[in-house]
Each structure stands twice: as C-alpha cells, then as structure tokens.
N, C-alpha and C positions, 0 to 999 in steps of 0.2 A: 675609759679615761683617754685625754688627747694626747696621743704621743708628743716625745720632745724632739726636733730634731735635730739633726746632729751639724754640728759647727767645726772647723778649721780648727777650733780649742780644745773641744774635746778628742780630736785624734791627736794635737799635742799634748796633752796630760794625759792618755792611752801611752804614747811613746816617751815620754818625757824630754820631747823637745822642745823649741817657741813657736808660737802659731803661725811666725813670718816662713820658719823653715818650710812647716809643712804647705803653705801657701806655693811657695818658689818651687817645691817638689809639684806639686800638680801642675804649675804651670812649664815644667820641665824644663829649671831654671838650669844653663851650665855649671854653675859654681856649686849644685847640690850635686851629692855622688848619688850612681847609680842605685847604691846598697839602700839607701834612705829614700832615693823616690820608690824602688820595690816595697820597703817596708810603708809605707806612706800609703801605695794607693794600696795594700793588703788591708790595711787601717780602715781604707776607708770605703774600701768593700764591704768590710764585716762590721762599723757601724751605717751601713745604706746611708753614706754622705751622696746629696744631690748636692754641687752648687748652686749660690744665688745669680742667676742670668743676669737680674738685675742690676745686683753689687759687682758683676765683673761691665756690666754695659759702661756703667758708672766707671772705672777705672779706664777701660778703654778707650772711653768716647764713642764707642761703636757697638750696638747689638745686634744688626744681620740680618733686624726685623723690621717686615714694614707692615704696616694697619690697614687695613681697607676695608673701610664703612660702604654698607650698603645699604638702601631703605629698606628692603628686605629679600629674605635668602628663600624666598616657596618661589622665586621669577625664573624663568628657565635665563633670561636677557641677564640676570645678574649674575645667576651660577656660570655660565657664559665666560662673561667678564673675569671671575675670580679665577676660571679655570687659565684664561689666555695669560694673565697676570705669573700664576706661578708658574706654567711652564717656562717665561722667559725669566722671572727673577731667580728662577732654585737655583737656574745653571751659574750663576755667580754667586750663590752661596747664602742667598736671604731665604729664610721662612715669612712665613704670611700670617696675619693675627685678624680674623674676618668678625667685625662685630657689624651687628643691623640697628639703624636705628626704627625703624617698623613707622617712618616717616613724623618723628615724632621728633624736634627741636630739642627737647628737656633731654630725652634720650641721646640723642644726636653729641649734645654738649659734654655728656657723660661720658660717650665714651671716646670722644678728643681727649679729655680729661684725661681716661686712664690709660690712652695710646702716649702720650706726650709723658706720665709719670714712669710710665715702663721704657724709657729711652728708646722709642722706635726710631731707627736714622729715617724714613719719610713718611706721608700717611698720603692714601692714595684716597680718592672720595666721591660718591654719588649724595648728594644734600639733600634733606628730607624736605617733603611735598610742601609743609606747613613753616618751613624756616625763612621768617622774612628778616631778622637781625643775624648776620653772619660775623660778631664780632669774636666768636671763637674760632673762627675759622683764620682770620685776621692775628689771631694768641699765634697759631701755628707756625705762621710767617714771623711774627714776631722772634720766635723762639731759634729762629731761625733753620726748621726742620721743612725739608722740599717735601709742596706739595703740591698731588697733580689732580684734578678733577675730570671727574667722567661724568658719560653723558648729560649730565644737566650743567651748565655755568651761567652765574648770576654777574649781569654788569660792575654792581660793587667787589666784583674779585678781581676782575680784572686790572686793578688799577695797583695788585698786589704782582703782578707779572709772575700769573703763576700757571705750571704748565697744564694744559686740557684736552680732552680729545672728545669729539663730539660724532655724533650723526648731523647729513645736512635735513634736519628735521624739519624743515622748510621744504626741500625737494622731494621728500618722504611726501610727505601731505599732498602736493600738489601734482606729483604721478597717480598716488590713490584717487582724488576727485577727478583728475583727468581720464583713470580709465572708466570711473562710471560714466561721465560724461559720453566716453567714446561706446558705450553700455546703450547708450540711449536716454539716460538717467538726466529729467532737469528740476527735479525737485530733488535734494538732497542733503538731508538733516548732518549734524556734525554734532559729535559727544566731545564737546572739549573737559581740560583740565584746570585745574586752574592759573588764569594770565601773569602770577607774578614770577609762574617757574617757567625756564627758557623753552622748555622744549614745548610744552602747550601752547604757549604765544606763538612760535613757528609754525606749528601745524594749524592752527588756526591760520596764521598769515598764508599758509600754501593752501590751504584750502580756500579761501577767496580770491586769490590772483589766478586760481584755475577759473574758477566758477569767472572773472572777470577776462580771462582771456577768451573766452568761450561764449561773452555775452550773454549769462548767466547773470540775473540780478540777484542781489547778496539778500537772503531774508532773515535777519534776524531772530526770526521767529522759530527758526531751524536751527538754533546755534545752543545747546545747552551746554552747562558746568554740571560737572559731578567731580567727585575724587576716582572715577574710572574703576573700580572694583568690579568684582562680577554679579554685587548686590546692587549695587548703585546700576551697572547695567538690566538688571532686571528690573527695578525701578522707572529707570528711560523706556523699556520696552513698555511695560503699563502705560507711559503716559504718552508715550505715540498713540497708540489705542484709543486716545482721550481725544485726538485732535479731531477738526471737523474733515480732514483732508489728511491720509496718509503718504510719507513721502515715499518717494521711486525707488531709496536706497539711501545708505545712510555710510557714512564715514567717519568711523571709531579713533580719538586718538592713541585707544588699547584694545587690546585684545580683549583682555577679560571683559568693557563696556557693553563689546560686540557679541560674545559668544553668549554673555548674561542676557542681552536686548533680544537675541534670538531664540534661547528657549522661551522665553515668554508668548513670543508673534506666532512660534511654531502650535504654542500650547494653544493656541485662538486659531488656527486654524487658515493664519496667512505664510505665502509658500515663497519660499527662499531659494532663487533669489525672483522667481516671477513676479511677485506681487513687492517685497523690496530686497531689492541687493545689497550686501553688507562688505563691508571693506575695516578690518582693524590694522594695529600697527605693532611691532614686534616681533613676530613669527614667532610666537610660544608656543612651547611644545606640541600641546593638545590639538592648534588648529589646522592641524594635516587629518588631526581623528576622527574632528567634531563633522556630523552632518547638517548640512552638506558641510564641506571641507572650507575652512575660511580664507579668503584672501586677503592678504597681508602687508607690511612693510618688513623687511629683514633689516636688521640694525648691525649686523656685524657684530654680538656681543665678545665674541673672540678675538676677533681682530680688534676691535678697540681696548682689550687687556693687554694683547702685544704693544699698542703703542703706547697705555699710561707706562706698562713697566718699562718701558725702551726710553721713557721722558725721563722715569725718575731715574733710573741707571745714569744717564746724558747729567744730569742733574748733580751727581756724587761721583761723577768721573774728574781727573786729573785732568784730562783736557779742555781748558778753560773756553775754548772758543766754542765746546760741546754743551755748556752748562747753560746758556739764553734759552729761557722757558719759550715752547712753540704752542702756539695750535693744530691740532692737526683734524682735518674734518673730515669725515668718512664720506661714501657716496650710498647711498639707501638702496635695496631691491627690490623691487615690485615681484612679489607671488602669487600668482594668479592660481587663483583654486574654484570651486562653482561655485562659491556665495555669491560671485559679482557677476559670474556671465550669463546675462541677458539675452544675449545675441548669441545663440549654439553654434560652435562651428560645423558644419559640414563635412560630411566625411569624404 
C-alpha cells in the first residue's frame, strides 16, 4: 500500500491545535511558546513529517536552489564544472539540482520545465548539441529567474543579456593546429562538430586561420562533421582508411572523436603519432592513460564552474552595480602528450 504522508493537519488534529499554530511553531515563530513548539516538533518527529520545500519556496520567494543542466554527466569537463559550481555556491547556502539533457532539445525543455516549476532562484546551463529553437530558454528570462550559460552560447541568447562563461575555443583550436604544424604536419584532417553550436564553429575557425597563417591551403576535403562520440570517432577512423592519401595528423574537436579514430588506425596497423598525429580537445580524463598518451586542449572545466556560480551569486546580490550580466572568457591549455610529437626531443 502507498503510504500517506503526513501534513501540518495532521499534527494539529494529533495536538488539537490549528494548522497555522503548528506552522509558526516550525517556523519558530516568537509569539508561539516554547512548550508548543517542543510539543510540535515531538509531533512531528513521531509522525516522520518532512516539509514541502516547494510550498515553503513558494512562501518565501526563495528556495536556495539552483539547476544546472548539463548535456551529459559520463564527461569528466562537465563533472568538472558541476564540481567548481558547488564548491563556490554551498558556501552561501544553495544546493545544486543537476539534470542532463544527454543533448536532446525535448529533454532539455523538460527539464527547464521542472527546474522553473520547483522555484529554483537561477539555472545555470550547457544547451544541448541538437537545440536550434532556444525559446525555452528565452521562458527563463522571462520569468525572470538569472541565468548563466556555460561553455556553449548561441547568438540568439545574447540579445537576453545573460550571463556566460566560455573557453576561447577559437584559441584552443588554433594552438592545437599550430602545434602539428610546428610537428612538421601539412596535411591535417579536422573532426568538427556540428556549425550551429558555438563552440565547433570556433574551433573550426582556429583551425583554418592556423593552417592560413602558416600558408597552409584549406582543403575541405579534410574537414568532417560527426557528433564527436567515441563511435562516431571510430567511424572517422575507417573512413581515413578509405581515403586515397592519408593525412599527416589530424585535430579532434573531442577527445572521444580522437581516442575512437585511434583505436581503429592502431588496429590497421598505422603508428601513432609517426605515421599520423592526433590532437583532441578537453583533456578528459582517460587521455593521460590511453596509448600513446593524447594531446590535448584543457578547458578549465573548474574554473569556469567558479565563474558561472560567481555570475549568478553577482546576479542575486543587493549590490546593484554587481548584477550586469558579463562574459567571462577563459584562456585554453595546450597538453602535449606523444600522440602529436613528431619531432622527438633529444635528450
């Protein structure tokens, strides 16, 4: 049978009080006596009363909580994030409500849906791969609940003046193409993602203005879309195999594209990085493990949780001259591991 749970009513018809009483005694109102808020919460110890967060958010205007959607929670870059997040929100007294939408819109909408019906004071956000209508996101603002976006932001947000913290994933891409180049590398394939999310149009863009500083001609031919999984990179790795000319080395705008495209070349019998050198973006956890070792972009996923939560705090502070939504853009790290060195240093 489904239990019933227990209500503010039932501990006053327990006591034979009024429900308002026993209300004001939890809320350890002055004008109730001692004697009654003891007999109160005995009450409501012994029938296991939990209040409704909800019904008191609602009363308050405030529940303490904020949202943060992620595309998904198996990325070390997002676990990252949510970690940097709570350690700067707890210390002022918010919990964290982490839903994924596993890059899926319908998902996505959901759960704005159930973060904005649960009175969160703001929702903090990474937008899903496949989301080209952001009119729920648009509800948010509406509603008027601060919200700050992470690593990915779409032009159409901007015009909501809302706060964001990014990677310069422009400068990411365009160090990693740079160092194959400095590699020896001038055939060099690129796994893009797909151009209507910010951060793949970047990295595509850093990876051409390398290859064009460097009098590098752009070949199109070298430039593929996938969704960047580690299936879809095993897929890319087959179909290099297919080409009539294999390229020098290749630059992942993910990790997973890159570590996927390399078990396959390894399984053929081409040598990593001699025959091609691999460059992904991230620095997920694995790619310190995998062999050879992958080199990387670092994304700060910590350091950009310190700055969404630092926006939306700025965001709900009393200091109004603190509350104008920023951007704040991170600087990228190049990790060089032996997928990409070419050139052995000397000892």
């Amino acid at each position: 049978m489904e239990s019933k749970k227990t209500t503010i009513h039932d501990i006053a018809n327990e006591l034979g009080v009024t429900a308002s009483t026993v209300s004001r005694a939890l809320q350890d109102h002055p004008r109730i006596s001692d004697s009654t808020k003891e007999e109160v919460l005995e009450m409501a110890e012994k029938l296991d009363y939990h209040p409704n967060s909800i019904a008191a958010a609602l009363r308050k205007g405030k529940s303490n909580i904020i949202g943060v959607i992620i595309p998904m929670a198996d990325r070390n870059f997002f676990a990252s994030v949510i970690r940097g997040v709570e350690e700067i929100v707890n210390k002022s007294g918010y919990r964290v409500i982490i839903s994924q939408s596993n890059d899926s819109p319908e998902r996505e909408k959901s759960n704005i849906k159930a973060l904005l019906e649960s009175q969160v004071d703001g929702i903090l956000a990474s937008y899903a791969k496949k989301t080209t209508d952001f009119d729920h996101y648009k509800e948010i603002a509406r509603q008027g609940v601060p919200l700050i976006l992470f690593d990915r932001l779409h032009e159409s947000l901007e015009s909501l003046e809302v706060g964001s913290v990014v990677i310069d994933d422009y400068l990411g891409a365009y160090k990693a193409t740079e160092h194959l180049i400095e590699q020896g590398c001038r055939r060099i394939a690129h796994f893009s993602g797909p151009q209507h999310v910010s951060i793949y149009k970047e990295r595509r863009r850093g990876y051409e203005e390398a290859l064009n500083r460097h009098n590098i001609p752009i070949d199109e031919r070298l430039i593929v879309e996938s969704n960047l999984k580690l299936e879809a990179g095993r897929r890319l790795g087959e179909e290099l195999l297919t080409w009539n000319q294999l390229p020098d080395a290749v630059f992942s705008s993910s990790d997973y594209g890159a570590v996927g495209a390399m078990e396959i070349l390894k399984e053929r019998g081409i040598k990593i990085p001699d025959d091609i050198a691999m460059v992904g973006f991230s620095n997920e956890s694995f790619t310190s493990f995998v062999d050879p070792g992958l080199t990387t972009i670092d994304q700060h996923g910590e350091k950009m949780g310190h700055f969404a939560a630092q926006l939306f705090l700025d965001q709900v502070s009393e200091d109004k001259d603190a509350r104008t939504p920023g951007k704040t853009v991170l600087n990228p790290q190049l990790i060089v591991r032996e997928s990409s060195l070419k050139k052995k240093v000397s000892a």
